[in-house]
Gaussian input, Z-matrix of N, CA and C with variables (Angstrom, degrees):
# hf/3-21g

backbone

0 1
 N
 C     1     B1
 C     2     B2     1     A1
 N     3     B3     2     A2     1     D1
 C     4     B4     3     A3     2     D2
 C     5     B5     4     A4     3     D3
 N     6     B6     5     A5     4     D4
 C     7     B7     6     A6     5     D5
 C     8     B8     7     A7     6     D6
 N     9     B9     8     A8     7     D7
 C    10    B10     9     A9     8     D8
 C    11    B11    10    A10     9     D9
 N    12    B12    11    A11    10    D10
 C    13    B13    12    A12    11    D11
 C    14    B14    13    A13    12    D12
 N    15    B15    14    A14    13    D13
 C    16    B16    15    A15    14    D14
 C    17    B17    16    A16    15    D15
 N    18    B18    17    A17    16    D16
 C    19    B19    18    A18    17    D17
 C    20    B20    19    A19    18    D18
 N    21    B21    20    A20    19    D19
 C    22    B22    21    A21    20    D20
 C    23    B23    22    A22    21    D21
 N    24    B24    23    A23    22    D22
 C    25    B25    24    A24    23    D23
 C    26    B26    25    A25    24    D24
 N    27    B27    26    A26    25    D25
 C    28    B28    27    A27    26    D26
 C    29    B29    28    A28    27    D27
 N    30    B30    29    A29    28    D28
 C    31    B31    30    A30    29    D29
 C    32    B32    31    A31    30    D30
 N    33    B33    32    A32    31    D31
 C    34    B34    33    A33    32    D32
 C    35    B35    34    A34    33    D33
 N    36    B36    35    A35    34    D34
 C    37    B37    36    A36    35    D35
 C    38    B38    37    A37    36    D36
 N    39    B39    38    A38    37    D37
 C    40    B40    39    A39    38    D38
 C    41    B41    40    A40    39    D39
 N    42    B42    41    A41    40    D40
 C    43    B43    42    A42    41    D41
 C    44    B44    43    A43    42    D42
 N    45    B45    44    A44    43    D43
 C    46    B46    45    A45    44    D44
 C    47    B47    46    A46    45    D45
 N    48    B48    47    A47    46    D46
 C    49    B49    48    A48    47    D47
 C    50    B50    49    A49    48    D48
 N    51    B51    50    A50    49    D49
 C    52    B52    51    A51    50    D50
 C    53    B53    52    A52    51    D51
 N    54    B54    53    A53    52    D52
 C    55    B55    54    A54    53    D53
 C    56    B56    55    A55    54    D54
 N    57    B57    56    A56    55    D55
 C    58    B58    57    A57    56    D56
 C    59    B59    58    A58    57    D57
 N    60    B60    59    A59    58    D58
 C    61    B61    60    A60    59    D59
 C    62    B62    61    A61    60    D60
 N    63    B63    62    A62    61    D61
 C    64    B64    63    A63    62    D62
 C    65    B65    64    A64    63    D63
 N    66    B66    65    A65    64    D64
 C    67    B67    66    A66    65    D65
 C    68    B68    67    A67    66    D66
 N    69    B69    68    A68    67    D67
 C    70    B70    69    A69    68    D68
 C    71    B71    70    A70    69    D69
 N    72    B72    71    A71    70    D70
 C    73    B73    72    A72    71    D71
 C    74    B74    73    A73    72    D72
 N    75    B75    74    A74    73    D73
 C    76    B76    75    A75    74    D74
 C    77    B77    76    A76    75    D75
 N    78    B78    77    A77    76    D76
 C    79    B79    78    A78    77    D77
 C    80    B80    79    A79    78    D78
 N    81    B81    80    A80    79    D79
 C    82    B82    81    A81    80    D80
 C    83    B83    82    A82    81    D81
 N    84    B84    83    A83    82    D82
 C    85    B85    84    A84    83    D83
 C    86    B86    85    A85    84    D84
 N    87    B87    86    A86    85    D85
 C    88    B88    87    A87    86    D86
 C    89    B89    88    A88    87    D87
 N    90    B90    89    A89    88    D88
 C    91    B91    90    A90    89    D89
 C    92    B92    91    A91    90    D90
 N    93    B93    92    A92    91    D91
 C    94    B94    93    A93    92    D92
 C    95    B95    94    A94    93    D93
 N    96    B96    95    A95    94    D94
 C    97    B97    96    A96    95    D95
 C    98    B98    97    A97    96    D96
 N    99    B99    98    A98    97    D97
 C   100   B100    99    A99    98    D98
 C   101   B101   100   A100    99    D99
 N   102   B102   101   A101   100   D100
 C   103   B103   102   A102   101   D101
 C   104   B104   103   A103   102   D102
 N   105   B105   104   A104   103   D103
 C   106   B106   105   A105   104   D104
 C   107   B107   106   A106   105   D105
 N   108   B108   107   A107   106   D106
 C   109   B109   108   A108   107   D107
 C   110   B110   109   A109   108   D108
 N   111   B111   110   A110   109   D109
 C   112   B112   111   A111   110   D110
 C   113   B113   112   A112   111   D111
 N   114   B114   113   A113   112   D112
 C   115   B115   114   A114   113   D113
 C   116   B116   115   A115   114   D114
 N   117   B117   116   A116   115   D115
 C   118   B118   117   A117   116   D116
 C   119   B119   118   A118   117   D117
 N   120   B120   119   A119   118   D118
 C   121   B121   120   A120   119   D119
 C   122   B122   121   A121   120   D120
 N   123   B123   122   A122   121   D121
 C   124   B124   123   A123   122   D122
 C   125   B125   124   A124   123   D123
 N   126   B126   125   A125   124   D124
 C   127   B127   126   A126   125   D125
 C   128   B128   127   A127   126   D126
 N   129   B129   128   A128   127   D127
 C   130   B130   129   A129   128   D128
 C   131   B131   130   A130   129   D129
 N   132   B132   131   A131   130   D130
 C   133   B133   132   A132   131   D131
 C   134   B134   133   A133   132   D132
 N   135   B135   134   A134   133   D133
 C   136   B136   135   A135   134   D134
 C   137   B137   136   A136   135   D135
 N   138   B138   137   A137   136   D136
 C   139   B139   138   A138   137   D137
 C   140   B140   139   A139   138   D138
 N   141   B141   140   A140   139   D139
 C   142   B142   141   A141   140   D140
 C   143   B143   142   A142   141   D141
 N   144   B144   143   A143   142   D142
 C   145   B145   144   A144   143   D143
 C   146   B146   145   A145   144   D144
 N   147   B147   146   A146   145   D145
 C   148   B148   147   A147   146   D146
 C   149   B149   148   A148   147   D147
 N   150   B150   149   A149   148   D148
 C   151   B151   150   A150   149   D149
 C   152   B152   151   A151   150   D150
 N   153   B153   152   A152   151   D151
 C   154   B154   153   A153   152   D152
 C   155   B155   154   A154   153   D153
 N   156   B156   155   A155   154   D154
 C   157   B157   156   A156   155   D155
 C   158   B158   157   A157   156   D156
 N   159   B159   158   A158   157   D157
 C   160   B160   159   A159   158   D158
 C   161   B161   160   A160   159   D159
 N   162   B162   161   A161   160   D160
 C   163   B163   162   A162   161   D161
 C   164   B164   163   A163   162   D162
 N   165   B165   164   A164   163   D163
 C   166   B166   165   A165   164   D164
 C   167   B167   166   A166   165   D165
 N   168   B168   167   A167   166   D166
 C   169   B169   168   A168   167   D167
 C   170   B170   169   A169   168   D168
 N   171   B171   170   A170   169   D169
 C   172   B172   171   A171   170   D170
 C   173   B173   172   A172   171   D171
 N   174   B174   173   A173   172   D172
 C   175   B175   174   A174   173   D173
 C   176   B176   175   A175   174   D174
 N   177   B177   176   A176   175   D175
 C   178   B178   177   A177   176   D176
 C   179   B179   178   A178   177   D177
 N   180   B180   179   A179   178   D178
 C   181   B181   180   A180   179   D179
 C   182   B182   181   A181   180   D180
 N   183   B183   182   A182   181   D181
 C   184   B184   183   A183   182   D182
 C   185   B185   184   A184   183   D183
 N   186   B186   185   A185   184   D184
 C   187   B187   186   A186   185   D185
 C   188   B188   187   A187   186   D186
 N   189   B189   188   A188   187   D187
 C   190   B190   189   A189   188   D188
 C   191   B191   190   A190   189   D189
 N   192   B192   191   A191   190   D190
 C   193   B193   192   A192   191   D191
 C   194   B194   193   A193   192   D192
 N   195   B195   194   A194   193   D193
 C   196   B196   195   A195   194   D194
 C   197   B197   196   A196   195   D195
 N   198   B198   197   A197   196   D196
 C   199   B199   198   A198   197   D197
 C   200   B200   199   A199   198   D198
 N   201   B201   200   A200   199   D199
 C   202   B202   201   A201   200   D200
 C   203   B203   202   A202   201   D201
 N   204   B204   203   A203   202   D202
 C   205   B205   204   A204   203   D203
 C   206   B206   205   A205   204   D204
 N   207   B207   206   A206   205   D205
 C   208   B208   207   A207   206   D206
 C   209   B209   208   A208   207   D207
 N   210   B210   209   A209   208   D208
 C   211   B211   210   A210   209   D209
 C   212   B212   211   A211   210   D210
 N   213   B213   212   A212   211   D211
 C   214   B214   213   A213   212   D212
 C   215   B215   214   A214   213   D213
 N   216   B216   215   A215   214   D214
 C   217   B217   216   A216   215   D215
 C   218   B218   217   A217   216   D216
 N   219   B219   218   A218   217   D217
 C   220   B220   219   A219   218   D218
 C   221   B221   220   A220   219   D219
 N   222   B222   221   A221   220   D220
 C   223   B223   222   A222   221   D221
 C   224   B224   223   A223   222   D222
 N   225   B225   224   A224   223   D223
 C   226   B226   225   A225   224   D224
 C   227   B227   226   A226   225   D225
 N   228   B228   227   A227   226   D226
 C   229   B229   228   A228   227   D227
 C   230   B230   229   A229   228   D228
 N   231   B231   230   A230   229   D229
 C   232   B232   231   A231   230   D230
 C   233   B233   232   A232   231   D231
 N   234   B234   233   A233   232   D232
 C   235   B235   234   A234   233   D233
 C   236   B236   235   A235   234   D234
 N   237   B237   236   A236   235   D235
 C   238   B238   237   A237   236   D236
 C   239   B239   238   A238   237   D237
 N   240   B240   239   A239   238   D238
 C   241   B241   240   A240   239   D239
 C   242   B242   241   A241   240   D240
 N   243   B243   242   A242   241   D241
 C   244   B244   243   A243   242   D242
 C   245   B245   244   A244   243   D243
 N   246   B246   245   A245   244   D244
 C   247   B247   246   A246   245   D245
 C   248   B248   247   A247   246   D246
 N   249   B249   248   A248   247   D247
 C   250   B250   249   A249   248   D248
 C   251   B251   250   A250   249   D249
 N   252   B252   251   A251   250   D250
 C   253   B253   252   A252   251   D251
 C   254   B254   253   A253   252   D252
 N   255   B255   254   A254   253   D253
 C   256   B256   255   A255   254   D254
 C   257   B257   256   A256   255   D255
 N   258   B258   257   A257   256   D256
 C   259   B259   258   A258   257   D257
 C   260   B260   259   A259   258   D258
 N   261   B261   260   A260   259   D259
 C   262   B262   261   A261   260   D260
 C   263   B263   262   A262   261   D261
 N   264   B264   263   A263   262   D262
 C   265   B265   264   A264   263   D263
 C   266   B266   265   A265   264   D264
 N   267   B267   266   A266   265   D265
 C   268   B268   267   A267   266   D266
 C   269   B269   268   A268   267   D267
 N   270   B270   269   A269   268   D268
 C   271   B271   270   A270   269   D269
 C   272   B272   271   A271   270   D270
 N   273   B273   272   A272   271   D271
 C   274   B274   273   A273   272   D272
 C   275   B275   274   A274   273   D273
 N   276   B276   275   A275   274   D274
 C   277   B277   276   A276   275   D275
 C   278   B278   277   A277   276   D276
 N   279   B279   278   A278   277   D277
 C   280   B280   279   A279   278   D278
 C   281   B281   280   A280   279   D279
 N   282   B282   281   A281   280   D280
 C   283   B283   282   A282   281   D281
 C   284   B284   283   A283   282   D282
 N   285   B285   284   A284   283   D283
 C   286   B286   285   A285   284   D284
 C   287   B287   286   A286   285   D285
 N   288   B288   287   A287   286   D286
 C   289   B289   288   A288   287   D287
 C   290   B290   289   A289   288   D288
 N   291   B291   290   A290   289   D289
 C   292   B292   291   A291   290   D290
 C   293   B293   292   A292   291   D291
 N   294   B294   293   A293   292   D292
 C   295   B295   294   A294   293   D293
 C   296   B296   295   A295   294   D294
 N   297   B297   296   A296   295   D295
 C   298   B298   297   A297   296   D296
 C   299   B299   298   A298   297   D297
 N   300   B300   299   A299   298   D298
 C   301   B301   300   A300   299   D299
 C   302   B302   301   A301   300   D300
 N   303   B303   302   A302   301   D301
 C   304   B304   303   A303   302   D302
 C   305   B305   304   A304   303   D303
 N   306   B306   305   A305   304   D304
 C   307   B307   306   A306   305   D305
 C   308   B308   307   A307   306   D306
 N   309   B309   308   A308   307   D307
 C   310   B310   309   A309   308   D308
 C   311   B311   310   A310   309   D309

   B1=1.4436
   B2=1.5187
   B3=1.1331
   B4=1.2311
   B5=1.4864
   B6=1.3265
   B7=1.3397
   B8=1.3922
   B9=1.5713
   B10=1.4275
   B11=1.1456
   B12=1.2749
   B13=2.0553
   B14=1.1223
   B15=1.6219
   B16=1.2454
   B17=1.4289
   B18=1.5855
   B19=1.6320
   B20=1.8045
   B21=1.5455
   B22=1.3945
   B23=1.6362
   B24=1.6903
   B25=1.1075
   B26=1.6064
   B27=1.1258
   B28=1.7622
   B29=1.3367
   B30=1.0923
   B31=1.8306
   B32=1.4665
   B33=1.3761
   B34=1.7455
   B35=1.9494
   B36=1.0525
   B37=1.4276
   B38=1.5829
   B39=0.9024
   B40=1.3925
   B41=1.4803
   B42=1.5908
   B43=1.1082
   B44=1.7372
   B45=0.9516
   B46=1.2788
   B47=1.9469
   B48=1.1393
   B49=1.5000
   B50=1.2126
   B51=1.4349
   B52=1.3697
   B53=1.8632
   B54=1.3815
   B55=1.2302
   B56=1.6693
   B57=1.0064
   B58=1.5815
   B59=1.4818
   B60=1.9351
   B61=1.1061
   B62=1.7863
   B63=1.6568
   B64=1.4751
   B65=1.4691
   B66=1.4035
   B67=1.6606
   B68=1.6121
   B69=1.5518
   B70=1.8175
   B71=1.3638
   B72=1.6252
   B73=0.9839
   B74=2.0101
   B75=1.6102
   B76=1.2736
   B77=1.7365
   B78=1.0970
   B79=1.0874
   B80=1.5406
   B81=1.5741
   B82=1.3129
   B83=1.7602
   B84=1.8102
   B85=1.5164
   B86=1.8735
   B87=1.3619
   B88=1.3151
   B89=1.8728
   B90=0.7639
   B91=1.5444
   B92=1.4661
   B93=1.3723
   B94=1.0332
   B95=2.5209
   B96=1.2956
   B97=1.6967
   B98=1.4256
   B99=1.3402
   B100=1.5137
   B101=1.3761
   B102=1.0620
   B103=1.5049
   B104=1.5705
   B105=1.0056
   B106=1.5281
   B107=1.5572
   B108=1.7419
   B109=1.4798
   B110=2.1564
   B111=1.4854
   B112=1.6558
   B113=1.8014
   B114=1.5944
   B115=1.3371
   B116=1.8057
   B117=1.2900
   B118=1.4578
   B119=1.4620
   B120=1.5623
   B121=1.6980
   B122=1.1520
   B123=1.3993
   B124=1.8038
   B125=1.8108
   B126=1.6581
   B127=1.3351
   B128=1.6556
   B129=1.0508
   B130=1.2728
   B131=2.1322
   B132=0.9339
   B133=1.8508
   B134=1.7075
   B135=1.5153
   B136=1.0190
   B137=1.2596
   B138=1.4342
   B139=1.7981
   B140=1.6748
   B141=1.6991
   B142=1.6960
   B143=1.7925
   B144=1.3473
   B145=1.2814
   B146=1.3903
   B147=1.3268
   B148=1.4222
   B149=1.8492
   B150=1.4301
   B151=1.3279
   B152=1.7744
   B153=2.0244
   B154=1.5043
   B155=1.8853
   B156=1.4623
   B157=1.4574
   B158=1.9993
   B159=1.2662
   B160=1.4411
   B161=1.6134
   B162=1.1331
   B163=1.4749
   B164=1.5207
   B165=1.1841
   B166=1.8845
   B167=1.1333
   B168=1.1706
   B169=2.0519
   B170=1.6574
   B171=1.5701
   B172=1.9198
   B173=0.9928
   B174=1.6872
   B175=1.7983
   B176=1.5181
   B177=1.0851
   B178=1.6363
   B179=1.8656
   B180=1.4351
   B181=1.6012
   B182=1.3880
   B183=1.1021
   B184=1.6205
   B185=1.6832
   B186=1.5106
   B187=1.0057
   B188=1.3934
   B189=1.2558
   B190=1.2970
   B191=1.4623
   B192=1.1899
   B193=1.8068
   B194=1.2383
   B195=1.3571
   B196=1.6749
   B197=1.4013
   B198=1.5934
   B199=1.3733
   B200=1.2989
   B201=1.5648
   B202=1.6475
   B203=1.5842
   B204=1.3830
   B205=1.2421
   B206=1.5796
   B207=1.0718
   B208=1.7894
   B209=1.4003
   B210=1.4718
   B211=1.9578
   B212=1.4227
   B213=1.2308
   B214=1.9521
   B215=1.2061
   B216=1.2275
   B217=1.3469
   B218=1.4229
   B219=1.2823
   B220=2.0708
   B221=1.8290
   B222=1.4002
   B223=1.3666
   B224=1.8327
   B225=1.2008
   B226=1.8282
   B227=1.5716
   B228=1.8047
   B229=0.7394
   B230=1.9455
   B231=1.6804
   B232=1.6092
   B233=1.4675
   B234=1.4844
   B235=1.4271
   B236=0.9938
   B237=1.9097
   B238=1.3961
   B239=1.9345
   B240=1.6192
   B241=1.3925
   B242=1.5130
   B243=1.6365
   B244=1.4351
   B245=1.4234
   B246=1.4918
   B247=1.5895
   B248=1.4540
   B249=1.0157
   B250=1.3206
   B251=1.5759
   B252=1.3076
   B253=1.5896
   B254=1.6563
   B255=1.5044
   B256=1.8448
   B257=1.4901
   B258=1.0016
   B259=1.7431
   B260=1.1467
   B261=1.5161
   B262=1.6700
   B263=1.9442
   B264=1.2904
   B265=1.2859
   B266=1.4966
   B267=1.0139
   B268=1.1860
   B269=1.8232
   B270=0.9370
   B271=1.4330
   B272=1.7564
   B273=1.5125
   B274=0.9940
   B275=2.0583
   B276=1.9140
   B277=1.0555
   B278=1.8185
   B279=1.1569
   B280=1.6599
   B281=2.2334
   B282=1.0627
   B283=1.5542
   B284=1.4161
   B285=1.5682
   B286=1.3407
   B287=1.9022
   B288=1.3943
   B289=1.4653
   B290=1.3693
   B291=1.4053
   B292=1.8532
   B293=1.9951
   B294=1.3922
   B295=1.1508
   B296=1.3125
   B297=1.0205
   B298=1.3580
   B299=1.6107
   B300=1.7350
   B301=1.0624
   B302=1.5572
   B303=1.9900
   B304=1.2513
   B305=1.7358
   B306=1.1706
   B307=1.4889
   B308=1.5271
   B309=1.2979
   B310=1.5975
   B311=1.5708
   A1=109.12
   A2=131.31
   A3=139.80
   A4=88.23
   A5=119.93
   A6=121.83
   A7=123.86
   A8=146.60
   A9=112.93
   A10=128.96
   A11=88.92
   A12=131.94
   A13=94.85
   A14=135.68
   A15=147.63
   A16=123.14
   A17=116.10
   A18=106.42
   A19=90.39
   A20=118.02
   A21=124.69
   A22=94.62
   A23=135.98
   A24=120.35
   A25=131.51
   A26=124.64
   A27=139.67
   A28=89.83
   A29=136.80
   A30=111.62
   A31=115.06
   A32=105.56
   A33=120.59
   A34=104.32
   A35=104.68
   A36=110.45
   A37=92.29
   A38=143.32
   A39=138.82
   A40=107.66
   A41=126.25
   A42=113.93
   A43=113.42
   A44=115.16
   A45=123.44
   A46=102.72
   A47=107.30
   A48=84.92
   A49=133.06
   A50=111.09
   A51=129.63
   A52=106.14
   A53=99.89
   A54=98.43
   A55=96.44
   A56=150.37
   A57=141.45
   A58=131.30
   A59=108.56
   A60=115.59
   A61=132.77
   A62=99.95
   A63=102.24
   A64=90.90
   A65=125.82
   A66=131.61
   A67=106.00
   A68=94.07
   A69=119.03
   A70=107.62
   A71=113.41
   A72=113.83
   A73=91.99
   A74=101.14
   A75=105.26
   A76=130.39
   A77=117.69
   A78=131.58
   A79=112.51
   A80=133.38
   A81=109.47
   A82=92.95
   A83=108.44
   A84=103.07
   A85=82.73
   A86=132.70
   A87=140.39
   A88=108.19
   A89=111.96
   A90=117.49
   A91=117.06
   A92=119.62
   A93=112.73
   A94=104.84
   A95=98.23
   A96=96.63
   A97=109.99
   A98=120.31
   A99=122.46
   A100=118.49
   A101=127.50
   A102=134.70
   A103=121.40
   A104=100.65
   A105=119.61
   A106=117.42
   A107=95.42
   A108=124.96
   A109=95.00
   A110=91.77
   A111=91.74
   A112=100.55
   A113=105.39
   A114=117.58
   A115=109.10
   A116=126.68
   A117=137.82
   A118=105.39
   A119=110.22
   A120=104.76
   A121=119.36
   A122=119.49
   A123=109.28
   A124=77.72
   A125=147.94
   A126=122.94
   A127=86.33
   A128=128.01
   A129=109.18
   A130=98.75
   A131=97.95
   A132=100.86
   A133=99.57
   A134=97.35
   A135=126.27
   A136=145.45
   A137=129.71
   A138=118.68
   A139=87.41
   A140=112.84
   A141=105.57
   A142=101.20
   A143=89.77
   A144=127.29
   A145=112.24
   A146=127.77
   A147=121.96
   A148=117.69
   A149=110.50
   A150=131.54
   A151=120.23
   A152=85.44
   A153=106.29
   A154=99.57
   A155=100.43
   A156=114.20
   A157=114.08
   A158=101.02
   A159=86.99
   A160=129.15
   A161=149.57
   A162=127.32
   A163=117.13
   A164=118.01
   A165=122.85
   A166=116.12
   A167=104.83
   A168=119.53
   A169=107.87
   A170=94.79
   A171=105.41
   A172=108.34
   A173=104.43
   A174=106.85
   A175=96.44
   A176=104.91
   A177=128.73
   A178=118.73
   A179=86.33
   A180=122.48
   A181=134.68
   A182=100.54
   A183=109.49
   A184=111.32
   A185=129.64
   A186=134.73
   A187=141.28
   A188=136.22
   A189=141.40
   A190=134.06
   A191=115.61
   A192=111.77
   A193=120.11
   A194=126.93
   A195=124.22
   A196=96.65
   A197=112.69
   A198=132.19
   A199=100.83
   A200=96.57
   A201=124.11
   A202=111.79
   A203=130.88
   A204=132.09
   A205=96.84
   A206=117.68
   A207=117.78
   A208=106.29
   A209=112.90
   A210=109.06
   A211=93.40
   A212=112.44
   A213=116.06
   A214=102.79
   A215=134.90
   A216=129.81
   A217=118.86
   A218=97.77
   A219=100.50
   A220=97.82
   A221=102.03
   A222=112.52
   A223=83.11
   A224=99.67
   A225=84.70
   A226=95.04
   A227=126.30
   A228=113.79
   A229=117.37
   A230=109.74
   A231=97.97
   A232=108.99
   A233=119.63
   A234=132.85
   A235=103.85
   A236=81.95
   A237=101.09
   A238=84.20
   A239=117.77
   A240=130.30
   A241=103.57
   A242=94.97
   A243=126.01
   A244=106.55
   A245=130.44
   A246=106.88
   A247=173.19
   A248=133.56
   A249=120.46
   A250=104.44
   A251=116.51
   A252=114.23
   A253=117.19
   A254=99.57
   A255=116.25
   A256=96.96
   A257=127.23
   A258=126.54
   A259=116.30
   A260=122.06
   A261=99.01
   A262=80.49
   A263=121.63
   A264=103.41
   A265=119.58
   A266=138.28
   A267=121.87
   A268=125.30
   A269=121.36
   A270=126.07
   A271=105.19
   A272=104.46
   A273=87.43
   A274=74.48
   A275=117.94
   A276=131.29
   A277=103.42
   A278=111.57
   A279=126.10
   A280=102.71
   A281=87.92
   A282=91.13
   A283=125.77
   A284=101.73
   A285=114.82
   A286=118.77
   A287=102.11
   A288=119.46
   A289=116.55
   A290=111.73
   A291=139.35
   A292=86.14
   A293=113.50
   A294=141.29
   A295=127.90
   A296=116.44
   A297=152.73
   A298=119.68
   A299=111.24
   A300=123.62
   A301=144.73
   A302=89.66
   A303=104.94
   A304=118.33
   A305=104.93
   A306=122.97
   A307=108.17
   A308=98.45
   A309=97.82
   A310=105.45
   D1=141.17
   D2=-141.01
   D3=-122.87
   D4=-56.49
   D5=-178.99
   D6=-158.79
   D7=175.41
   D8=166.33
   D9=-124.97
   D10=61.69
   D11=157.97
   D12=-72.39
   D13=-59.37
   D14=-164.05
   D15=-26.39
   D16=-7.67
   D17=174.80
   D18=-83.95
   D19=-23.95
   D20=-153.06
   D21=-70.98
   D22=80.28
   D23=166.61
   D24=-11.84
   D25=-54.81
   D26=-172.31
   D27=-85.62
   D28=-56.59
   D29=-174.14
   D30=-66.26
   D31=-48.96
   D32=164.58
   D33=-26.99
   D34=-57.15
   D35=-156.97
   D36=-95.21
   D37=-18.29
   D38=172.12
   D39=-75.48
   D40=-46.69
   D41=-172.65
   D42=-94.10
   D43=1.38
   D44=172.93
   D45=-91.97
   D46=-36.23
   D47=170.57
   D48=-109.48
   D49=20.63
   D50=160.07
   D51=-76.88
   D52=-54.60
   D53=-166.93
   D54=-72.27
   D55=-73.09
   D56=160.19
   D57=-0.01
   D58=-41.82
   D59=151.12
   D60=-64.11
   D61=-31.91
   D62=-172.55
   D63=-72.46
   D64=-50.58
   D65=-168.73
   D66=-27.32
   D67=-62.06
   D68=174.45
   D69=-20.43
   D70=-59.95
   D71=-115.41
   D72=-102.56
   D73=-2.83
   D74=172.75
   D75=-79.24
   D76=127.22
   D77=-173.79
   D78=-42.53
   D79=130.34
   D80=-152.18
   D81=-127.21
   D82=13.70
   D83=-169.29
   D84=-110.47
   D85=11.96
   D86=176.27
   D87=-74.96
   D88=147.46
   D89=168.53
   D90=-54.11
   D91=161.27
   D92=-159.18
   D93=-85.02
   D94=-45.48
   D95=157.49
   D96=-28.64
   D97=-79.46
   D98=179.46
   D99=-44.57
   D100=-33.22
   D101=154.76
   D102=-45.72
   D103=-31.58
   D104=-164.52
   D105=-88.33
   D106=-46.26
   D107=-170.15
   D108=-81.31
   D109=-23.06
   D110=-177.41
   D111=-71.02
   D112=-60.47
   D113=-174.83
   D114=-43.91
   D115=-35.62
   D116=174.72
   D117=-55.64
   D118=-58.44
   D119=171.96
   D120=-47.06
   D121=-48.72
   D122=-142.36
   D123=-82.82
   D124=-14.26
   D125=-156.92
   D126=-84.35
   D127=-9.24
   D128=-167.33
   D129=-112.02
   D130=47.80
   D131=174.94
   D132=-94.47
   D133=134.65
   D134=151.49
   D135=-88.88
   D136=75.52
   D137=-121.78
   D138=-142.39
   D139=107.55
   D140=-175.33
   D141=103.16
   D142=154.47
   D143=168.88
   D144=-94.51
   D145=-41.33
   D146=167.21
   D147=-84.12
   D148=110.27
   D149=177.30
   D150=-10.45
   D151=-53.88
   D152=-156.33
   D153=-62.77
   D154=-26.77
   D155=-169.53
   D156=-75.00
   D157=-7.16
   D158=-170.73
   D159=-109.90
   D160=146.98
   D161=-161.00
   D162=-78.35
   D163=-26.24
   D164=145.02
   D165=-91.24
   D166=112.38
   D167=166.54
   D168=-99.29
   D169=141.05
   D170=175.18
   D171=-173.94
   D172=91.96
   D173=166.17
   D174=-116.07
   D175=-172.19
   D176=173.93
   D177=-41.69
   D178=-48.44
   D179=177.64
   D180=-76.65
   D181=-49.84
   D182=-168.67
   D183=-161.90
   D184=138.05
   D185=174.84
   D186=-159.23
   D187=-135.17
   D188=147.61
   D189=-67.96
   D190=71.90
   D191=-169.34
   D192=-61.26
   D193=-42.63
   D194=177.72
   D195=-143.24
   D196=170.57
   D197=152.18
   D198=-145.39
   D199=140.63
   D200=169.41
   D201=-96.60
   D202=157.95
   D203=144.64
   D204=-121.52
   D205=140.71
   D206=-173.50
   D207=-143.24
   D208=116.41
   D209=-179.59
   D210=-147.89
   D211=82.59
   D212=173.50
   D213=-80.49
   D214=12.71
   D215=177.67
   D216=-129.57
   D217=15.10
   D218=167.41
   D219=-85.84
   D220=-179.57
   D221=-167.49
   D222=-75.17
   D223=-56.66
   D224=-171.37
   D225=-94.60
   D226=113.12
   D227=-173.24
   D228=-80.43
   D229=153.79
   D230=-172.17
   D231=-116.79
   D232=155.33
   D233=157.89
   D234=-163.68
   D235=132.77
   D236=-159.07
   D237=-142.51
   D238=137.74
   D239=-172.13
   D240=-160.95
   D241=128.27
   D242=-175.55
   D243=-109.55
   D244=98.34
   D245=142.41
   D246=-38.88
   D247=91.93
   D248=-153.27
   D249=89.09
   D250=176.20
   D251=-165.80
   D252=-75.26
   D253=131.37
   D254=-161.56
   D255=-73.91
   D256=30.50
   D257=144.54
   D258=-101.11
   D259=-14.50
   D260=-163.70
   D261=-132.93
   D262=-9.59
   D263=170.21
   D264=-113.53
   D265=146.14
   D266=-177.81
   D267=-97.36
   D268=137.36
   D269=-169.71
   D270=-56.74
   D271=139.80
   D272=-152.19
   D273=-130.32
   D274=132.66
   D275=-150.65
   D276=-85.24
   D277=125.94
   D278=-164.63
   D279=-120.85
   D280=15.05
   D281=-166.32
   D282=-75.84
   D283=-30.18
   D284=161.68
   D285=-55.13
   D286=-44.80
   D287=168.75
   D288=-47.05
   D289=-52.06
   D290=-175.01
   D291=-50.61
   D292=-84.74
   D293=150.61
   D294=9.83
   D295=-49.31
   D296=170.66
   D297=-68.56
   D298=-62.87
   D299=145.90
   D300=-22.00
   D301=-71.91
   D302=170.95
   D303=-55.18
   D304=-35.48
   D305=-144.94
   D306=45.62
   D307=78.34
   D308=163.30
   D309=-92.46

């Protein structure tokens, strides 16, 4: 779930293929950090004048509660989770935990 706009067909599909396009648009012969550090940008886009439309939300009211990045299946597996909106908080690294789990 992307957000819970998601019954809203047109926001649903707007923010899913914005974010799908930015995914695209990352370089895939880059290391896997830079991959990571890319995926951190695009959660925090500000894209539109209407709220419901953008992948960080922050009004008074209602917004962005967490973001995950989740890859238990790289050689070093990552998790990484930001509270509240991933522009103004910073993701904070859970991978050792992931790690731990897996017992990789």
């Amino acid at each position: 779930t992307l957000s819970n706009w998601d019954a809203i067909p047109d926001v649903s599909d707007y923010k899913s293929s914005l974010i799908r396009s930015k995914i695209d648009e990352i370089d895939t012969n880059i290391d896997f950090e830079s991959v990571v550090n890319s995926l951190t940008e695009i959660l925090t886009i500000h894209d539109g004048k209407d709220m419901r439309f953008q992948i960080c939300v922050h009004t008074d009211n209602y917004g962005t509660v967490s973001s995950t990045i989740l890859a238990p299946y790289q050689e070093i597996p990552v998790f990484k989770y930001s509270i509240g909106p991933s522009c103004k908080n910073r993701f904070r690294s859970y991978s050792q935990d992931l790690i731990s789990i897996l017992k990789v």
